[in-house]
N, C-alpha and C positions, 0 to 999 in steps of 0.2 A: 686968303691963305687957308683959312680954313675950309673951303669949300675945296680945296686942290688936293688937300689932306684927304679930304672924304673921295673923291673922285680916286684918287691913289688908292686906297683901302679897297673903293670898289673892284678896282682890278685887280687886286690881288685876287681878293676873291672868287671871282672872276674866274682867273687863272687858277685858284685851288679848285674850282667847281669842277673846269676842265680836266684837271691830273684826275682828278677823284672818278669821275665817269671813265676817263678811259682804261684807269688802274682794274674800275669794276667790271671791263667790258673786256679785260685780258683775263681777270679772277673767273668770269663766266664759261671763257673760250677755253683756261685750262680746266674747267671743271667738265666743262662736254667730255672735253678730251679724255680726264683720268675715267669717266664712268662708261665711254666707249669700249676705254681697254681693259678697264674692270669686265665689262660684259664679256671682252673675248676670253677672259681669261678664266670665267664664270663657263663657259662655253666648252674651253679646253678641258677644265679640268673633267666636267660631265661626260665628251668624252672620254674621258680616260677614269670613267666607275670611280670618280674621286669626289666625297661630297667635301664642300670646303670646312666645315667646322671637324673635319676629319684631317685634314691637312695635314697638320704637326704627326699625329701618328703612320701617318702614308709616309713621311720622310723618314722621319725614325725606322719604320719597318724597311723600307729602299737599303738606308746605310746600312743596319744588320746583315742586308741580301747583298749591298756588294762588298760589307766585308768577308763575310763565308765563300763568297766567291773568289776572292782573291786567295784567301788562305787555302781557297780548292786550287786554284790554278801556284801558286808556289810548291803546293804539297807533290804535284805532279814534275812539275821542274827537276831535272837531275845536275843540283846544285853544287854536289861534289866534280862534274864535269864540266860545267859552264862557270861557276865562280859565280859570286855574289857583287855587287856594288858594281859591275859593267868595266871591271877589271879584269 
């Protein structure tokens, strides 16, 4: 009985050795993955004269520029003629 007991335990084992290898060989495959698109995106931004530890301020300055924008393009609207809210 007891050697059935250990034979049992082994396979569990076993079986956790297996979960545990393939869980790491999925952890692996999504790690390629996120540092692939990290790279494009690393990529993109150089294109675009953006260094990343600059990020936060290039969005900040963006929203400023489309808000000014927008408040340009309302200013120009002849809002007493067209009405507001798409009434």
């Amino acid at each position: 009985m007891a050697a059935k007991g250990a034979e049992e335990r082994i396979r569990e084992l076993r079986e956790a050795l297996e979960r545990a290898k393939q869980m790491r060989i999925q952890a692996e495959t999504r790690l390629e993955e996120l540092a692939r698109q990290e790279g494009e995106i690393l990529r993109e931004l150089e294109a675009l004269g953006v260094k990343p530890e600059n990020l936060a301020a290039e969005i900040e300055r963006l929203d400023r520029e489309i808000a000014a924008l927008l408040d340009q393009a309302e200013s120009l609207l002849p809002w007493d003629l067209v009405g507001r809210g798409g009434s």
